[in-house]
C-alpha positions in Angstrom: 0.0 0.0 0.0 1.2 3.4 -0.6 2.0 5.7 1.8 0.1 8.6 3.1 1.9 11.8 1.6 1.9 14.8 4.0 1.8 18.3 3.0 2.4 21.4 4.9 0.4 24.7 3.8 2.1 28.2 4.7 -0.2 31.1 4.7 0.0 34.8 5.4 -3.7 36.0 5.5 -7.0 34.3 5.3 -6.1 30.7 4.2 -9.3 30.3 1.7 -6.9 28.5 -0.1 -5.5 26.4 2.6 -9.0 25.9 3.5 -10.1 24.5 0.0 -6.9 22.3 -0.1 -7.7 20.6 3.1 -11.2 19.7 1.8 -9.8 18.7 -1.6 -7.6 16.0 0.4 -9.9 14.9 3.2 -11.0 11.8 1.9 -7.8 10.6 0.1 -6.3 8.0 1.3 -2.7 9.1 -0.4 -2.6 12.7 0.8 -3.4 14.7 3.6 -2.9 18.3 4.8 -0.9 17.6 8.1 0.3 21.2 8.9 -0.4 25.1 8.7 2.1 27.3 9.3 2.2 30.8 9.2 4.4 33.8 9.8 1.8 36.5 11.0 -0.2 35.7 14.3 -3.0 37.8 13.6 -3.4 35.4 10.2 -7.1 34.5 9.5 -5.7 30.8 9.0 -5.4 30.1 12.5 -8.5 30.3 12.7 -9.8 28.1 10.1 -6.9 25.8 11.1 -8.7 25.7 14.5 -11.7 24.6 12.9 -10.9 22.2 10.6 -8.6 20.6 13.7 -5.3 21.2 11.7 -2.1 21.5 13.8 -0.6 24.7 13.1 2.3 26.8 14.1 3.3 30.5 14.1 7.1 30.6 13.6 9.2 33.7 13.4 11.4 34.8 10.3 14.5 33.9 12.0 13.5 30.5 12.3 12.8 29.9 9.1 16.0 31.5 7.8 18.0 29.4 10.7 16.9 26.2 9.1 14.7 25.6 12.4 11.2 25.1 10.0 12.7 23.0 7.8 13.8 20.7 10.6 10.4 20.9 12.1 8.5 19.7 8.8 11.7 17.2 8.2 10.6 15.9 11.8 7.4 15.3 11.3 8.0 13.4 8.3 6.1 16.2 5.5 6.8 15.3 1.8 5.7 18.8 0.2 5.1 22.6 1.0 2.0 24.3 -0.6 2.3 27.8 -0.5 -1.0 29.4 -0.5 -1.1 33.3 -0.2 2.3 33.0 1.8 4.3 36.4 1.0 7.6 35.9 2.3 10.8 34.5 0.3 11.8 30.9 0.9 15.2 30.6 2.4 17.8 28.2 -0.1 18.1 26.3 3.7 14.1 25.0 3.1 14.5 24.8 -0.7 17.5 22.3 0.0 15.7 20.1 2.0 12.3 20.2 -0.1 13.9 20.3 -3.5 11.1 20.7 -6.8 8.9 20.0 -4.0 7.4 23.5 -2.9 5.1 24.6 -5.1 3.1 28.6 -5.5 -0.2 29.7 -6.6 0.3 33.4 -7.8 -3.0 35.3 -9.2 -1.9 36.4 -12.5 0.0 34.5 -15.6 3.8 35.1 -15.2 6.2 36.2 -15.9 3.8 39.2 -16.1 2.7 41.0 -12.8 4.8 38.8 -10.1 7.9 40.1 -8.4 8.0 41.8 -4.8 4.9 43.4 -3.6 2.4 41.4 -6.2 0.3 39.6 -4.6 -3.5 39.6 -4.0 -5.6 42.9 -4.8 -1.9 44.0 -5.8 -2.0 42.1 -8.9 -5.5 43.0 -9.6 -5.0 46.5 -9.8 -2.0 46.1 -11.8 -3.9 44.4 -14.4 -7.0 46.6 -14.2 -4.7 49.4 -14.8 -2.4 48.0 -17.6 -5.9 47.2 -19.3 -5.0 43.6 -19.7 -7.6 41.7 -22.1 -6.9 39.0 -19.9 -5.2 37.3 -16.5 -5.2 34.2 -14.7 -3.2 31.9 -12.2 0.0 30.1 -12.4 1.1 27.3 -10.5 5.0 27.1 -10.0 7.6 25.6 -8.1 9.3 27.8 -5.6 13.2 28.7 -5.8 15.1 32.4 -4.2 13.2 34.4 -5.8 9.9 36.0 -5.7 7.6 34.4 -8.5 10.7 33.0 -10.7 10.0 29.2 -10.4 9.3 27.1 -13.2 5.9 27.3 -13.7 3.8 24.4 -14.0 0.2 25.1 -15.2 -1.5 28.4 -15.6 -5.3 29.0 -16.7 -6.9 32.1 -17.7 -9.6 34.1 -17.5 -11.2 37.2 -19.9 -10.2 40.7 -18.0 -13.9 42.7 -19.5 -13.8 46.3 -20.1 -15.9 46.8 -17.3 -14.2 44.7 -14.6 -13.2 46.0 -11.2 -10.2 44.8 -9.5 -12.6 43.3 -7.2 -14.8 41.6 -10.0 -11.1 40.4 -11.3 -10.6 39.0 -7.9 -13.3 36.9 -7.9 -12.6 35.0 -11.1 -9.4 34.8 -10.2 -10.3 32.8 -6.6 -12.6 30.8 -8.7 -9.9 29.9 -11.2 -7.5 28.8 -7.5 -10.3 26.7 -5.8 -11.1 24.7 -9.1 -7.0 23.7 -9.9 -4.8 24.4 -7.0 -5.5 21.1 -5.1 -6.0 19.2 -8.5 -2.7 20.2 -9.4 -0.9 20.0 -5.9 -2.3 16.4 -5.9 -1.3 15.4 -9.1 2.7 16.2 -8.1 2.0 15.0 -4.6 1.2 11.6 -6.1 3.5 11.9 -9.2 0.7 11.6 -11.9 1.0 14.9 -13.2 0.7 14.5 -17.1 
């Protein structure tokens, strides 16, 4: 039998994301969501990680750049780190230890609109403003640098002439719930196409 593959999710803000990924997964019998962690204490994903009974764990910067989280999630045995609204660089100490396995969901098609200080209504007005006929999400694997991983799938959506950045917002979320956890569990399990 094969064995359960854990994942740890990082979050920054609300954890929608997180959220939807631990429903994806909680009938599978191959992957589960085992940990949230998070950087900001007054993060929204506590709380849903409260109420989905998730362990979860607020960890300072310094820990992460001192190899500490890595030896955490090596400790507990986690196979792969979702990243799901998590705004802070990955240290080459974690990328070492979870190599091609930390993946990103960033709310716009790269290489256009990523880089520091893009993410979440960020991006949107960014787009809105550069008129864009259309965005999207890409899924990519992590490395040093903000947004500069090898991507791995992206989908798109029409930007209309009339959109808000908040109307963009929601297609883009839409977009996230249907293909994030498809995608994280097709390289979880290795049957990505």
């Amino acid at each position: 039998m094969q064995k359960m593959r854990c994942i740890a999710v990082f979050a920054s803000g609300s954890g929608s994301n997180a959220e939807n990924l631990y429903h994806h997964f909680l009938s599978s019998k191959r992957v589960k969501i085992d940990l949230i962690l998070t950087e900001n204490p007054n993060a929204f994903v506590l709380e849903r990680a409260k109420k989905l009974g998730i362990d979860h764990w607020v960890f300072g910067m310094g820990q992460l750049r001192s190899g500490e989280v890595g030896e955490k999630l090596r400790a507990r045995s986690i196979d792969f780190i979702v990243l799901a609204g998590f705004i802070k660089l990955i240290p080459a100490s974690l990328l070492n230890i979870f190599p091609q396995r930390i993946v990103n969901i960033h709310p716009a098609l790269l290489p256009k609109f990523g880089g520091k200080g893009m993410y979440g209504m960020n991006v949107h007005n960014a787009v809105i403003a550069a008129r864009e006929v259309e965005s999207g999400i890409t899924i990519h694997y992590v490395n040093e640098g903000y947004d500069e991983g090898n991507v791995i799938f992206q989908a798109k959506c029409k930007v209309e002439e009339n959109d808000t950045a908040e109307d963009l917002a929601a297609k883009i979320h839409a977009l996230e719930y249907k293909y994030y956890p498809k995608i994280v569990e097709e390289l979880v399990t290795g049957t990505l196409p």
